[in-house]
C-alpha positions in Angstrom: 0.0 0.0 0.0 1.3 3.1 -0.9 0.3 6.3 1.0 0.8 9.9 -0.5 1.8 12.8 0.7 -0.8 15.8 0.9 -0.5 18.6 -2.0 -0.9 21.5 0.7 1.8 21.2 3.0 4.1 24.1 4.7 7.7 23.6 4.0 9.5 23.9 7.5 12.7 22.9 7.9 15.5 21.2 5.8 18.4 19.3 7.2 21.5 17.4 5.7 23.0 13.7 6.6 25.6 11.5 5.7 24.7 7.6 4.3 26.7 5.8 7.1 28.2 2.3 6.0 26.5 1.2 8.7 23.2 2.3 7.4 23.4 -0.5 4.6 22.2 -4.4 5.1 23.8 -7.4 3.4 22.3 -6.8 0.2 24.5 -3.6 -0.1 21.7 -1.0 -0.1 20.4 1.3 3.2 18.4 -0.5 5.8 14.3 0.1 4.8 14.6 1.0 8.7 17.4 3.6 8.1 14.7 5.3 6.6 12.7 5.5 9.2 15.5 6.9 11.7 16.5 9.6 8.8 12.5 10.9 8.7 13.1 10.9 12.6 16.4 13.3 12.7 14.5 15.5 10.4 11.7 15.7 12.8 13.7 16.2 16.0 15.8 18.7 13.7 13.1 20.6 13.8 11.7 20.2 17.2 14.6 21.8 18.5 15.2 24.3 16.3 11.8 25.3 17.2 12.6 25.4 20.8 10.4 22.1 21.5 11.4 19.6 23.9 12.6 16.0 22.6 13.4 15.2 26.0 11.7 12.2 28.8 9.4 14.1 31.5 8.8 17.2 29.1 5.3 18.0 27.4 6.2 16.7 23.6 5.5 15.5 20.6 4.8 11.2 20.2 4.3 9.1 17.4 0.5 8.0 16.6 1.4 6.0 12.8 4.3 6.3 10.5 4.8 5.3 6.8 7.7 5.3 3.9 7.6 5.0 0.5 10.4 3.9 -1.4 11.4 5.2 -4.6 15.2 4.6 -5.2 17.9 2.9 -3.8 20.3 4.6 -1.3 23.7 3.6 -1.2 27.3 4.5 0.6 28.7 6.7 0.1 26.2 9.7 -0.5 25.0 13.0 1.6 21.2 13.3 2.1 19.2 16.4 1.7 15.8 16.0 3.8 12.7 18.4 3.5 10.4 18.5 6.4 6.8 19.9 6.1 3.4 19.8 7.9 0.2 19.8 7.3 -3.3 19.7 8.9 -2.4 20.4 12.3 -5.5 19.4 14.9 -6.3 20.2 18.5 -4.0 18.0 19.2 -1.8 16.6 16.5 -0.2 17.9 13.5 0.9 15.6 10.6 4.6 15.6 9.3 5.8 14.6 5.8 9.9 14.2 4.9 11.3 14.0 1.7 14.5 12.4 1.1 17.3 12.9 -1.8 20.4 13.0 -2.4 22.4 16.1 -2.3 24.0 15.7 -5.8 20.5 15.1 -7.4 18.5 17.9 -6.1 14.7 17.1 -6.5 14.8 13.3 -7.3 12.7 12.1 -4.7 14.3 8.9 -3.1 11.9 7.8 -0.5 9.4 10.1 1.3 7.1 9.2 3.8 5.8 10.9 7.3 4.2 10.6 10.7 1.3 11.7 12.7 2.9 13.7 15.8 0.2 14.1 18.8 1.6 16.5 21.8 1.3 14.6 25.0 1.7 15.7 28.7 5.3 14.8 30.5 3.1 14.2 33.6 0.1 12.2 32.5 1.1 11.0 29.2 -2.4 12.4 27.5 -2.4 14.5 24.6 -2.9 18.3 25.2 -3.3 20.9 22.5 -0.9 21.9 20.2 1.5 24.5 21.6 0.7 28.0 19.8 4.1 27.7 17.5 2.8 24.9 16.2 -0.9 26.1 16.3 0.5 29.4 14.1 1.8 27.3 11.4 -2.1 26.8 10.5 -2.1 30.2 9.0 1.1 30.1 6.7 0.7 29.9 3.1 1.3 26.4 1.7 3.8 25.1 -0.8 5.2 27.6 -2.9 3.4 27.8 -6.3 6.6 26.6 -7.6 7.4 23.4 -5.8 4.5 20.7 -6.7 4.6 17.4 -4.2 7.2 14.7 -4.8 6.3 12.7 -7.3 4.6 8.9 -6.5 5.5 6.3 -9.3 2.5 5.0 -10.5 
C-alpha cells in the first residue's frame, strides 16, 4: 500500500545527513529501517530548532502512525538532503511529511514518507493541544506555487 503525501503542505525545515556504511544491510543497499530513523532526525531537527522539547518528562511530541515510501535505492557513500513539512495540524496533532534525496540530485525524490505527531503531557502521558508555535503554522501559506509534491511512481 502506498500512502501519499498531501498537495498542501508548509515547508518547515530542511536538514543534511551522511549515508553511514552502517546504514546499509547485506544486500549492499540502506536499511528500509534507516529510513525511518532519517525521517526521525529531520523531525527532532526541527523540534529543537523550534525550541520544542525531545526530551523524557517534558510535554512533547509522540508518534501516533508512521509510513515510507520507497522510490530509489540509497547507497554508501552519499550526503542526504531531507525536507520536512506539515500539514493539517488538529487540536492535538499535526501531521509531518519528509522528503529524502540526495544532495548531488537535487529534487529526485528517493523515499518520502511521514508521521502523525500528537503533543502529549510529561506528567500524564495524555495529549494536550498543540503548543501555539505549532498552532500558528495553521495560517502560513502552503507550498510555494513553484514546488508541486514529490512525485509517486505509479
Amino acid at each position: 500500500m502506498r500512502l501519499d503525501i498531501p498537495e498542501h503542505k508548509i515547508l518547515v525545515h530542511e536538514v543534511s545527513l551522511p549515508v553511514c556504511w552502517g546504514d546499509m544491510d547485506a544486500l549492499g543497499h540502506v536499511n528500509n529501517t534507516v529510513y525511518f530513523r532519517y525521517m526521525e532526525q529531520a523531525r527532532v531537527s526541527w523540534i529543537t530548532t523550534i525550541g520544542g522539547p525531545v526530551t523524557n518528562g517534558a510535554d512533547g511530541p509522540i508518534i501516533a502512525n508512521t509510513f515510507c515510501n520507497f522510490y530509489q535505492e540509497l547507497v554508501f557513500p552519499a550526503d542526504l538532503r531531507l525536507k520536512l513539512y506539515v500539514a493539517n495540524p488538529g487540536r492535538t496533532s499535526i501531521d509531518t511529511f519528509v522528503t529524502i534525496e540526495r544532495a548531488d540530485e537535487p529534487g529526485a525524490i528517493c523515499a518520502a514518507g511521514g508521521a502523525t505527531l500528537v503533543w502529549v503531557s510529561g506528567h500524564s502521558g495524555r495529549p494536550i493541544p498543540l503548543p501555539p508555535h505549532i498552532l500558528g503554522l495553521a495560517g502560513q501559506k502552503a507550498l510555494p506555487a513553484n514546488e508541486p509534491p514529490p512525485a509517486l511512481p505509479g
